[in-house]
LOLO-707168 format. One line per field, with one value per atom (N, C-alpha, C, O, CB): z, y, x; atom name. Coordinates in steps of 0.2 Angstrom, whole numbers. Atoms other than C-alpha are relative to their C-alpha. Glycine has a CB too. Layout:
% residues N
pz <- [Z;...]
py <- [Y;...]
px <- [X;...]
rokol <- [CA;...]
END
This chain:
% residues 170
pz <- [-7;-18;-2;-6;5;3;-19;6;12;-3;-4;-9;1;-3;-1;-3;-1;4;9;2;-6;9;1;-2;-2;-4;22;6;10;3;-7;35;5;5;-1;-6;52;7;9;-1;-7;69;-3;-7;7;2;66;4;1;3;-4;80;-2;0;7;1;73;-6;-6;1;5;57;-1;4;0;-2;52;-6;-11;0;4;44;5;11;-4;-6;50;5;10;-3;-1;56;1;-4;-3;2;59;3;8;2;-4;63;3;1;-3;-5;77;-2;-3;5;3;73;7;11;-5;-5;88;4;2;1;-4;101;1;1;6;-1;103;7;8;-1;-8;122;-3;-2;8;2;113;6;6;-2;-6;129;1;7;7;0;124;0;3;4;-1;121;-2;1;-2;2;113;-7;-9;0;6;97;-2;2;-5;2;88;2;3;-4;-4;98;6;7;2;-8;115;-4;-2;5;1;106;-3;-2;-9;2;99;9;10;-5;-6;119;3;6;2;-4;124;-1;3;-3;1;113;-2;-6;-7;4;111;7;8;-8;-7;131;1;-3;3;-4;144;-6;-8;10;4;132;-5;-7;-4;3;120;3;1;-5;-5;133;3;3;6;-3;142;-6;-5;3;7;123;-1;-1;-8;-1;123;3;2;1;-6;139;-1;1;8;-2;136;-6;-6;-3;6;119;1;-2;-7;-3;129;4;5;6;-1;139;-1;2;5;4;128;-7;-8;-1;6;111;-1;-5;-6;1;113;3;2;-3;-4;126;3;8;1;2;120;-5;-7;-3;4;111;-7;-9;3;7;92;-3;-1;-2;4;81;-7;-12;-3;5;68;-7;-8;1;9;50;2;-2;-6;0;59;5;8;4;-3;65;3;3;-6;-4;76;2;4;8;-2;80;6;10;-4;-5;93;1;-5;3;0;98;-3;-3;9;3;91;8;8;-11;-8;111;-1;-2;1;0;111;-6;-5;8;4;95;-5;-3;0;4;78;-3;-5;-4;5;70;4;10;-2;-5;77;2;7;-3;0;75;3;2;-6;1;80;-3;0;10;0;69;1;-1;-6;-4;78;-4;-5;8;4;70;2;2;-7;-3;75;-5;-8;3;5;62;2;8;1;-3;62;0;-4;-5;0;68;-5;-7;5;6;53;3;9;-5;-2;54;-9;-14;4;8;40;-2;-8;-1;1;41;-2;-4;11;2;37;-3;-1;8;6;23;5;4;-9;-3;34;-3;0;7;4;21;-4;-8;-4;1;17;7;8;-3;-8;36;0;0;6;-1;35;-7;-7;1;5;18;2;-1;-7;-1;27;5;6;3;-5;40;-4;-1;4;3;29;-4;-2;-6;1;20;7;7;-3;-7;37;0;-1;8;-1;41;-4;-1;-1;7;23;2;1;-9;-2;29;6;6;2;-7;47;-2;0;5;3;39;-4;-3;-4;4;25;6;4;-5;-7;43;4;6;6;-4;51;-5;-2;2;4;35;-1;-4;4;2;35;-5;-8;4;7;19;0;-5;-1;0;25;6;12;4;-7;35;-1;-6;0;0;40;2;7;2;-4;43;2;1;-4;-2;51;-8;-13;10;3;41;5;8;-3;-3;50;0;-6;1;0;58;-2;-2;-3;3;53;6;7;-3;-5;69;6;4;6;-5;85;-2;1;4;4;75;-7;-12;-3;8;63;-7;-9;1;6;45;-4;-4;0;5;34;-5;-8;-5;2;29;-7;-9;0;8;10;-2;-5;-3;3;10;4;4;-3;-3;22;-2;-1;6;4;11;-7;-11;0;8;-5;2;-3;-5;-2;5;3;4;4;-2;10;-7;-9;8;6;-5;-6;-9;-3;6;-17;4;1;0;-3;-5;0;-3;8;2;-4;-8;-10;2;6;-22;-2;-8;-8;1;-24;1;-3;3;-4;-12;-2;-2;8;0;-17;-3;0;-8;3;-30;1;-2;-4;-2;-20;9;14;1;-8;-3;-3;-8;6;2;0;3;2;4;-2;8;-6;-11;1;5;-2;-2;-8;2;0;3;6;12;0;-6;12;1;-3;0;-1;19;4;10;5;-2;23;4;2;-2;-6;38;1;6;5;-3;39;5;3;-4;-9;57;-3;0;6;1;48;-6;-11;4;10;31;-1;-6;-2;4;30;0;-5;5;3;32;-7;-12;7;7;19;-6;-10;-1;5;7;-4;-9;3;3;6;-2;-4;6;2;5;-7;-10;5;9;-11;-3;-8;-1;6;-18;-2;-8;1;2;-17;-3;-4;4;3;-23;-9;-15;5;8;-38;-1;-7;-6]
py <- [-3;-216;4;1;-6;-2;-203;0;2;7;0;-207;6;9;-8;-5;-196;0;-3;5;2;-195;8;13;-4;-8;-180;-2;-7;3;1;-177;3;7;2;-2;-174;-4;-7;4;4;-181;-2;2;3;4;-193;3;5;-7;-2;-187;8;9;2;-5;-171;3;7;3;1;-174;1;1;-3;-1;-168;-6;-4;10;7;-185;-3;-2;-7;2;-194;-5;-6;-4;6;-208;-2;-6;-2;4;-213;-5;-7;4;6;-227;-2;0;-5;1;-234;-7;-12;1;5;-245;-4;-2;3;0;-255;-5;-9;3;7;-271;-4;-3;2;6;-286;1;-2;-10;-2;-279;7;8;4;-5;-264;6;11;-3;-5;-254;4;6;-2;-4;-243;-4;-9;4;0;-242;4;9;-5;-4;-236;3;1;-4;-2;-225;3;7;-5;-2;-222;0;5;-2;1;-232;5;7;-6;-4;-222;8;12;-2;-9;-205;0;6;2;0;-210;2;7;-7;-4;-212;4;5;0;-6;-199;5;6;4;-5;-187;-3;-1;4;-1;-194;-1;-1;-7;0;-195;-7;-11;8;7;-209;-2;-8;0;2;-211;-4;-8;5;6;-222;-7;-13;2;5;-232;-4;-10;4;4;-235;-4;-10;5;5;-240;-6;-10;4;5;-253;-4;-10;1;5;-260;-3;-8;3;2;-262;-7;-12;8;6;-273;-5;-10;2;6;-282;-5;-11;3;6;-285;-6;-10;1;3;-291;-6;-12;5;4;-296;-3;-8;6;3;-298;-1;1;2;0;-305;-2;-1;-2;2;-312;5;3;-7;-5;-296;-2;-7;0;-3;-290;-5;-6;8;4;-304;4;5;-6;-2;-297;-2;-6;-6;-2;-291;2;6;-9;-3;-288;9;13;-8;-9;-270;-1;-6;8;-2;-262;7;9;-5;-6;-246;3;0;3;-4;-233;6;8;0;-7;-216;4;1;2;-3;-205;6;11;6;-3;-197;10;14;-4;-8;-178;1;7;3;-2;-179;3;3;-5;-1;-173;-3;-2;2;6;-188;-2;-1;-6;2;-195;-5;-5;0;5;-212;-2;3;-2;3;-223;-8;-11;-1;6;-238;-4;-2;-1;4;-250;-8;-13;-1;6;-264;-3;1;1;5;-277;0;-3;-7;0;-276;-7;-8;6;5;-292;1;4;-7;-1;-293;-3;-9;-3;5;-294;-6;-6;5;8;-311;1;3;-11;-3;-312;-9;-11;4;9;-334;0;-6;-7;3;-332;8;14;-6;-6;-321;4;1;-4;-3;-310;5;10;3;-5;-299;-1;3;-1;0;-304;1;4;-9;-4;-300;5;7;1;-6;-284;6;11;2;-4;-280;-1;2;-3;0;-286;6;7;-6;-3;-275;10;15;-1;-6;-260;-2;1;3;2;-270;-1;-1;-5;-1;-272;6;9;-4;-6;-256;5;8;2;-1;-250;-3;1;-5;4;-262;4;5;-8;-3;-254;10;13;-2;-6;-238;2;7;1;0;-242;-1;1;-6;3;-249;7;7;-3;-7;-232;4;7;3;-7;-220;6;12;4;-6;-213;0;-6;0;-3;-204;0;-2;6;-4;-197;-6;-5;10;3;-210;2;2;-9;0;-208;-4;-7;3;7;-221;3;9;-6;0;-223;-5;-6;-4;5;-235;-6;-6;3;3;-250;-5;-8;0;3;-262;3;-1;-5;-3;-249;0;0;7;-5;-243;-8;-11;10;6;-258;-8;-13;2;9;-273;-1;-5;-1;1;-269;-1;-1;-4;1;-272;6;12;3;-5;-262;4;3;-5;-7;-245;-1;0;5;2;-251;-2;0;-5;3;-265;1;-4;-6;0;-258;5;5;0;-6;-243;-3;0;5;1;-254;-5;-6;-6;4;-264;2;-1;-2;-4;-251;4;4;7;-2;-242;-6;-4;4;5;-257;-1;2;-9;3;-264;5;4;-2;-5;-247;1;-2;5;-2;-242;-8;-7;7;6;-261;0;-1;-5;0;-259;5;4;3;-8;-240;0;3;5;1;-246;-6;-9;-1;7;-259;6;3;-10;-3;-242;4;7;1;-9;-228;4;10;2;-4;-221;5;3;-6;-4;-205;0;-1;6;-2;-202;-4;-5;8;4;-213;2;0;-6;-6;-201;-4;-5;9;0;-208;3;4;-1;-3;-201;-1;-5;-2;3;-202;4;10;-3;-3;-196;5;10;-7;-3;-191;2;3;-3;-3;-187;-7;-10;5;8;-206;-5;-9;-5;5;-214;4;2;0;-4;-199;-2;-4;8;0;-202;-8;-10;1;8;-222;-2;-8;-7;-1;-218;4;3;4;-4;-204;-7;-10;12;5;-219;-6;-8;-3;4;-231;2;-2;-5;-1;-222;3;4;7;0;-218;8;10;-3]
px <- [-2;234;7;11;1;-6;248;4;3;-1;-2;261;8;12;0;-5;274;5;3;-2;-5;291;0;-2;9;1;292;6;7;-9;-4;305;-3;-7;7;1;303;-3;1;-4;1;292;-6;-9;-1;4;278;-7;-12;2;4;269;-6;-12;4;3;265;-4;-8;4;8;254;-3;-7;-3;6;243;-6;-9;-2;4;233;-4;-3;6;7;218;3;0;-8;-4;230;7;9;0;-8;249;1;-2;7;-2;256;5;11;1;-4;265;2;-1;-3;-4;279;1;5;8;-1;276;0;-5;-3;1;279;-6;-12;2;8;268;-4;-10;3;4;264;-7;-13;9;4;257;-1;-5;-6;0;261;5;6;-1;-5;274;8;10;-1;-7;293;4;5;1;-6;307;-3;-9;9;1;309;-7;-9;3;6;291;-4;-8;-1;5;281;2;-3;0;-2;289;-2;-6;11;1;288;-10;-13;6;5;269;-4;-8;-1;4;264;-2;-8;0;-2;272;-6;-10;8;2;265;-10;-14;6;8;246;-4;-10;-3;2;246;-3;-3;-5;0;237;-6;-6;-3;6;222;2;-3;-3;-1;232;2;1;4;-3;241;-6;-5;4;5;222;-2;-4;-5;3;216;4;0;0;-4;230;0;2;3;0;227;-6;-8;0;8;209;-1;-5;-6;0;213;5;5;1;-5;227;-5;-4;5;3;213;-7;-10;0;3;202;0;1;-1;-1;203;9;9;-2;-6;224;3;9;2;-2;227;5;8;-2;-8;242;7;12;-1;-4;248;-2;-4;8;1;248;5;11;2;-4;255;4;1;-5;-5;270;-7;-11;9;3;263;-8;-11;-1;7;245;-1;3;-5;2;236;-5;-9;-1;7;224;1;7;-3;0;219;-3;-7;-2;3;216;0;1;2;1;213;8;14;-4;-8;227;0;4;-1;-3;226;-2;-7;11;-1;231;4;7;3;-3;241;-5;-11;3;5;233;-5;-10;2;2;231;-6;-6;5;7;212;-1;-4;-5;-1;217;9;13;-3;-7;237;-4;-8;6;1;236;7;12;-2;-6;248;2;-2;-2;-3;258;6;11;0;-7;272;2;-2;-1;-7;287;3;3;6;-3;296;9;13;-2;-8;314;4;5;2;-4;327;5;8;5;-5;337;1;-1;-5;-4;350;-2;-1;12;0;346;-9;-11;2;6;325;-3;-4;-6;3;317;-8;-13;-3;6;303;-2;-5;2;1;299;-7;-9;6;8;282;-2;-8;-3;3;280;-1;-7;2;1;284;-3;-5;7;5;275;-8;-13;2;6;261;-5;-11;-1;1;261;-3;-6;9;1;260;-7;-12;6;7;244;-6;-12;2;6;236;-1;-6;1;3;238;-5;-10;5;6;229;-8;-12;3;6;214;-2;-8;1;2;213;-3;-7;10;3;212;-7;-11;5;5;201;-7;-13;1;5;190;-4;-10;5;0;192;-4;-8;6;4;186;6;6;-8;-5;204;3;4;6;-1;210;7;10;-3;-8;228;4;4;0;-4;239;9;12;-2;-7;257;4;3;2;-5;271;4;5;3;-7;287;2;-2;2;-2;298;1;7;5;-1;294;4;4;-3;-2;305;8;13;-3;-8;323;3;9;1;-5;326;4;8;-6;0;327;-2;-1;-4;1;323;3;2;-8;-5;337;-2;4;4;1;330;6;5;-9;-3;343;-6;-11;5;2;337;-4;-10;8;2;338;-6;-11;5;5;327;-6;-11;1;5;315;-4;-10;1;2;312;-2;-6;6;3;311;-7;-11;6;6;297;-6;-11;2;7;287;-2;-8;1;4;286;-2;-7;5;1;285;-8;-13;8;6;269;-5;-10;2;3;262;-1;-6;3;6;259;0;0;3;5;253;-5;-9;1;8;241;-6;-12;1;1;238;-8;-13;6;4;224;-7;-11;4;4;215;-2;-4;7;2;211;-2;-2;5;3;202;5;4;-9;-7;217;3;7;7;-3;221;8;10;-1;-6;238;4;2;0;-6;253;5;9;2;-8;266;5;3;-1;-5;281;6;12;1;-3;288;7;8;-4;-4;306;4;5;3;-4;316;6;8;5;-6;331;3;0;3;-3;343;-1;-4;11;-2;349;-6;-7;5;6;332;-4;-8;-6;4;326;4;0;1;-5;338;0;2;8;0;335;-8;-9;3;7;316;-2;-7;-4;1;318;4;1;6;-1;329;-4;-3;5;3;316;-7;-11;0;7;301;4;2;-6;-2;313;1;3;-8]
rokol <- [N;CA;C;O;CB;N;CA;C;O;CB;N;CA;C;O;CB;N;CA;C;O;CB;N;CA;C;O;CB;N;CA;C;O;CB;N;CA;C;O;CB;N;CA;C;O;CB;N;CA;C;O;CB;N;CA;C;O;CB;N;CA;C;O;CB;N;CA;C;O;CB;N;CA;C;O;CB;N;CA;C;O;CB;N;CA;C;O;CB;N;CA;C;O;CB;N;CA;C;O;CB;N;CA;C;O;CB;N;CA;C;O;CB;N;CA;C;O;CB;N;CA;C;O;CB;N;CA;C;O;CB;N;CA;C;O;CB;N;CA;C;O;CB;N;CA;C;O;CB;N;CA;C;O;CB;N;CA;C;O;CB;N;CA;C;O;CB;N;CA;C;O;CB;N;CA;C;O;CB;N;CA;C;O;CB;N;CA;C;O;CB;N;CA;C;O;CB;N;CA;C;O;CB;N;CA;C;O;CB;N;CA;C;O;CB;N;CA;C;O;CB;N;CA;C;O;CB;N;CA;C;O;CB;N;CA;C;O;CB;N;CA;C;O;CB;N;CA;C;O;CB;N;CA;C;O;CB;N;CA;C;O;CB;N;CA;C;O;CB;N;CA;C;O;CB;N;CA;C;O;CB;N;CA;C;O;CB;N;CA;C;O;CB;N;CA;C;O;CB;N;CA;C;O;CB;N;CA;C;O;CB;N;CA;C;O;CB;N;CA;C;O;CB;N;CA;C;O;CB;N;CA;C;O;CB;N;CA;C;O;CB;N;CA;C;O;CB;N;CA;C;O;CB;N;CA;C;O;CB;N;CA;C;O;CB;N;CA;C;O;CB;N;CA;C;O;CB;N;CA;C;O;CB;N;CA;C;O;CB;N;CA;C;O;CB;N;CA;C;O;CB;N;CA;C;O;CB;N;CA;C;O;CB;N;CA;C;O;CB;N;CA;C;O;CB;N;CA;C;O;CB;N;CA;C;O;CB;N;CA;C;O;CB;N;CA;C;O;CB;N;CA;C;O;CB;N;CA;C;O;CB;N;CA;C;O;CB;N;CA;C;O;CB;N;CA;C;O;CB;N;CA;C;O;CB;N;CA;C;O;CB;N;CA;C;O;CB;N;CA;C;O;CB;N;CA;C;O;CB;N;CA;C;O;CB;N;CA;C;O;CB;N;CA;C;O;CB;N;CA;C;O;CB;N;CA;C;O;CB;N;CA;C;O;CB;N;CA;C;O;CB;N;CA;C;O;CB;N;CA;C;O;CB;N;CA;C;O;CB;N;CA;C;O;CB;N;CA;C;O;CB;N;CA;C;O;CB;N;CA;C;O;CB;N;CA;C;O;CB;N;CA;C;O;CB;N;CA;C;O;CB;N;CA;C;O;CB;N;CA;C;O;CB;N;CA;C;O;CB;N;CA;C;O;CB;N;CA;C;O;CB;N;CA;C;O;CB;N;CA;C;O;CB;N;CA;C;O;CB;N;CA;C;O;CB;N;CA;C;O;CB;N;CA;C;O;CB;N;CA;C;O;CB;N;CA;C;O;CB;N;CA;C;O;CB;N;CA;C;O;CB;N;CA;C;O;CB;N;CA;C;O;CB;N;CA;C;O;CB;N;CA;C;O;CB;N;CA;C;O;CB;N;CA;C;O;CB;N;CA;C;O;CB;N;CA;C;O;CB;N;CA;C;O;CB;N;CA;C;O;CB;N;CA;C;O;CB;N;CA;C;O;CB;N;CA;C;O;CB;N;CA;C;O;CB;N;CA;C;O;CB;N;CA;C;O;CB;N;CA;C;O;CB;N;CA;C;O;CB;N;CA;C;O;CB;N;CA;C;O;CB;N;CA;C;O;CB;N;CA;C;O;CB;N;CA;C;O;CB;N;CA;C;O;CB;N;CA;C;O;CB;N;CA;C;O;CB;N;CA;C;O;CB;N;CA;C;O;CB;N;CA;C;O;CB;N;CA;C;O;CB;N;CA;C;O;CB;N;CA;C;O;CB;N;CA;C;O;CB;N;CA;C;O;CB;N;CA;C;O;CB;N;CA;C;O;CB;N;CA;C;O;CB;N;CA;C;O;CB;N;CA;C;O;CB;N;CA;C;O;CB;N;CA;C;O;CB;N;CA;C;O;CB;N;CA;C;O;CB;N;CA;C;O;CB;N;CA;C;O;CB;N;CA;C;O;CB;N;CA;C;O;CB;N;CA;C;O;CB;N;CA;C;O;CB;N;CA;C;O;CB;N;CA;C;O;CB;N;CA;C;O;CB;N;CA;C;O;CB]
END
């Protein structure tokens, strides 16, 4: 799997897939998730409600994914996943490496080749920049060799999240 950092907006993609760095309600909010609804319109919001009222009734458990239509954006698919909140008192760091591994599974599920991330868990669930970036890349090319996922583009918003993503892929 060749993995890649790119700057810019998530939304606009052109991969079979991105991910939405997103709340356990799964019905939108701020940052990624709120910009993912925006731009993939009611069709992901309805797909949300439908597995709220289904299968998750109790919302998306942190480290795990599920997917949905990718709406009116490029991408075909949003794979959606809960980030855990950093706390500097308990190590969540196998959460959030899981989260990029479920993701990889959900994909592999789907038949998608090209997926994109955010850097989940940086922005509102505070994770420092550093090791959220050493945690998605490290977990990614782990995984790289175990998906049919061609390519995992790391999506990041801005220079300072670019700059702690080119340092951890080296």
């Amino acid at each position: 799997m060749e993995l890649r950092v790119v700057t810019g907006d998530i939304t606009v993609q052109d991969v079979d897939a991105v991910v939405n760095a997103a709340n356990s309600s799964l019905l939108g909010g701020g940052g990624v998730d709120g910009a993912i609804h925006r731009a993939g319109g009611p069709e992901i919001l309805a797909a949300c409600r439908e597995l709220r009222a289904t299968e998750l009734p109790d919302g998306l458990p942190a480290g795990r994914a599920v997917a949905t239509t990718g709406g009116q954006m490029p991408a075909r698919w949003v794979i959606h996943t809960v980030g855990p909140v950093h706390s500097r008192t308990e190590d969540r760091s196998a959460t959030l490496a899981s989260c990029y591994r479920s993701c990889l599974a959900v994909a592999d599920e789907l038949g998608a080749r090209t997926v994109a991330f955010p850097l989940i868990s940086a922005g509102a669930y505070g994770w420092p920049l550093d090791d959220a970036a050493r945690i998605a890349v490290e977990t990614l090319r782990a995984a790289g060799a175990h998906t049919g996922v061609t390519e995992a583009r790391l999506v990041a918003f801005n220079d300072s999240v670019r700059v702690q993503l080119d340092s951890a892929c080296g």
